[in-house]
C-alpha positions as CSV (number, residue, x, y, z in Angstrom):
1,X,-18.7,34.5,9.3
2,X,-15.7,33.5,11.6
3,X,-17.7,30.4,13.0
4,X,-18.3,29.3,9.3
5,X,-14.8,29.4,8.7
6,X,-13.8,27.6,11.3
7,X,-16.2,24.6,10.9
8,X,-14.4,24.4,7.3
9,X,-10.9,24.6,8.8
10,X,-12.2,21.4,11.3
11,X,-13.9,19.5,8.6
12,X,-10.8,20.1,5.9
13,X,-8.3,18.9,8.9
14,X,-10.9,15.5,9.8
15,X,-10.8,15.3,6.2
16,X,-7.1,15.4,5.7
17,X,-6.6,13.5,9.2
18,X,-9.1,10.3,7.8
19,X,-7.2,10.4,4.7
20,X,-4.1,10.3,6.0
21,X,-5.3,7.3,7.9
22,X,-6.6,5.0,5.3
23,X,-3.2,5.4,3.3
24,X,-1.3,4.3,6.6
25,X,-4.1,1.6,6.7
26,X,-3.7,0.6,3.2
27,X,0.2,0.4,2.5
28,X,0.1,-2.2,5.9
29,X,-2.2,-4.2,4.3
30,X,-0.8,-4.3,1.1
31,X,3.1,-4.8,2.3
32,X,1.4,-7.9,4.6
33,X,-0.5,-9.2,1.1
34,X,2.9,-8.6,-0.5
35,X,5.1,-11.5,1.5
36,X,6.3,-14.4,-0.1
37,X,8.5,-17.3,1.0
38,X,10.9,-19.6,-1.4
39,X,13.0,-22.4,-0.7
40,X,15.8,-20.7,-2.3
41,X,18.2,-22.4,-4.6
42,X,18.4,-23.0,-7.9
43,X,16.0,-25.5,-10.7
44,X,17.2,-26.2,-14.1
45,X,14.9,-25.6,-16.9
46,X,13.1,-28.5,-18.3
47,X,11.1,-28.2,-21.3
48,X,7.7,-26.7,-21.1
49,X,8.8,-24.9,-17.4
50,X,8.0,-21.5,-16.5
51,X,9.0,-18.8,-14.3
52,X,5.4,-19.0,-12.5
53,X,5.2,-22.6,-12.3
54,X,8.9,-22.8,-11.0
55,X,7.3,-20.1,-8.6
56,X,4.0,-22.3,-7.7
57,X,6.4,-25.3,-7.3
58,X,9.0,-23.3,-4.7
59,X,7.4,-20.7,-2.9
60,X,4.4,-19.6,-1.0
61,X,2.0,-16.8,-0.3
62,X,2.3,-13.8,-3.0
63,X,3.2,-15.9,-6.2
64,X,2.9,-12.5,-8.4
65,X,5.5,-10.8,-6.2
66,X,7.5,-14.3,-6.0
67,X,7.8,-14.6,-9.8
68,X,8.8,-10.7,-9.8
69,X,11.5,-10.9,-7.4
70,X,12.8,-14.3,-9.6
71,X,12.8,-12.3,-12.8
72,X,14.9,-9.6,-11.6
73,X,17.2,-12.2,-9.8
74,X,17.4,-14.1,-13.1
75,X,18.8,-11.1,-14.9
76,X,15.2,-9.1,-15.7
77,X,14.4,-11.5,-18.4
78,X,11.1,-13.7,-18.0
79,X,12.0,-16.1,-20.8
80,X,13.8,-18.9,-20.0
81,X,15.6,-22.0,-22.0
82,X,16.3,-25.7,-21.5
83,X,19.1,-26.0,-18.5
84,X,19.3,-22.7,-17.7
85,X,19.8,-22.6,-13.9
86,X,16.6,-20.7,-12.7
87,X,18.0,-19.0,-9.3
88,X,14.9,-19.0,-6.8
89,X,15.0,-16.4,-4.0
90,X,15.6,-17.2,-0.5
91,X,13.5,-17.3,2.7
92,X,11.0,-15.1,3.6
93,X,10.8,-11.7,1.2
94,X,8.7,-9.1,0.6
């Protein structure tokens, strides 16, 4: 009966060991997936402009975390109106 626990104890700790490997494995992947780079600055609104084609226009890689990072720079609002100065973030961000 010992020897049976113990092969449970082993398995449960490969178990927990694996897991805990594929979540290290995962959040690396994800964070690299996650980078974005923007020219920085600032674009006035023009009729018919958008914070994701502002984005696609001024930044690279991750446009979903791009166009997150620019709403929350631009006051957490996703609207935008004619001339408003769009700020766009800078550099390399993740």
């Amino acid at each position: 009966m010992r020897t049976s626990l113990r092969q449970h104890l082993v398995l449960i700790t490969a178990v927990v060991a694996f897991g805990v490997l594929l979540l290290w494995a995962f959040a690396r992947t994800n964070e690299a997936h996650a980078q974005f780079t923007c020219s920085g600055g600032t674009h006035t609104a023009q009729a018919f402009d958008t914070i994701w084609q502002i984005a696609s226009e001024n930044c690279e890689g991750n446009l979903e975390n791009a166009v997150y990072h620019m709403v929350q720079l631009n006051g957490g609002r996703a609207m935008i109106q004619i001339g408003q100065a769009v700020a766009i973030p800078v550099g390399p961000t993740r």
